[in-house]
N, C-alpha and C positions, 0 to 999 in steps of 0.2 A: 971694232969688227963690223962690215958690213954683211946685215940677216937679209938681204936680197938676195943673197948668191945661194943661200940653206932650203933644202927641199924638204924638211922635214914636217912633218905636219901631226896634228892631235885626232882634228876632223877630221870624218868625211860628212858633205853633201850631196845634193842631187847630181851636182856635176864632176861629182869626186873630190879630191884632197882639197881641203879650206885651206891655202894659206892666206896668213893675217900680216905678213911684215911689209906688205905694200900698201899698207895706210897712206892715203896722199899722193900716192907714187903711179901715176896711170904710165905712164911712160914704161917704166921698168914692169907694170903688172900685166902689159901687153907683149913685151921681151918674152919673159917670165913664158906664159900662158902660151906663144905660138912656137917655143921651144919645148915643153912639157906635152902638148897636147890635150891634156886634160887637168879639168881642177877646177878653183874656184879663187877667187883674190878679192876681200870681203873688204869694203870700204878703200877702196884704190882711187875712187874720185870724187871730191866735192865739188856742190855750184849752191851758193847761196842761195839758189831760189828753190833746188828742189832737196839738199842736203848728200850726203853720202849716196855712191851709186857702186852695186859689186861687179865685177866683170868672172865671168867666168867662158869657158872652152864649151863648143856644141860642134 
């Protein structure tokens, strides 16, 4: 089963609903986030130098 397609969420944050299944996933956490509108996609990209980066909607 692919949780990238699942809207469902536990959270909220500042930028509203945390989702968390786009671990790694910037690509699809950018899909995601400009078809929702609002939210939050909490570790969607690593860079070895600076570590995990969350993306979220403003």
């Amino acid at each position: 089963m692919d949780d990238t397609n699942m809207t469902t969420f536990v959270e909220t944050g500042e930028f509203g609903p945390i989702y968390r299944q786009f671990e790694k996933k910037p690509k699809e956490a950018i899909l995601f986030l400009k078809e929702q509108q609002h939210g939050e996609c909490i570790n969607a990209l690593y860079r070895d130098d600076i570590g995990f980066v969350d993306y979220d909607s403003f």
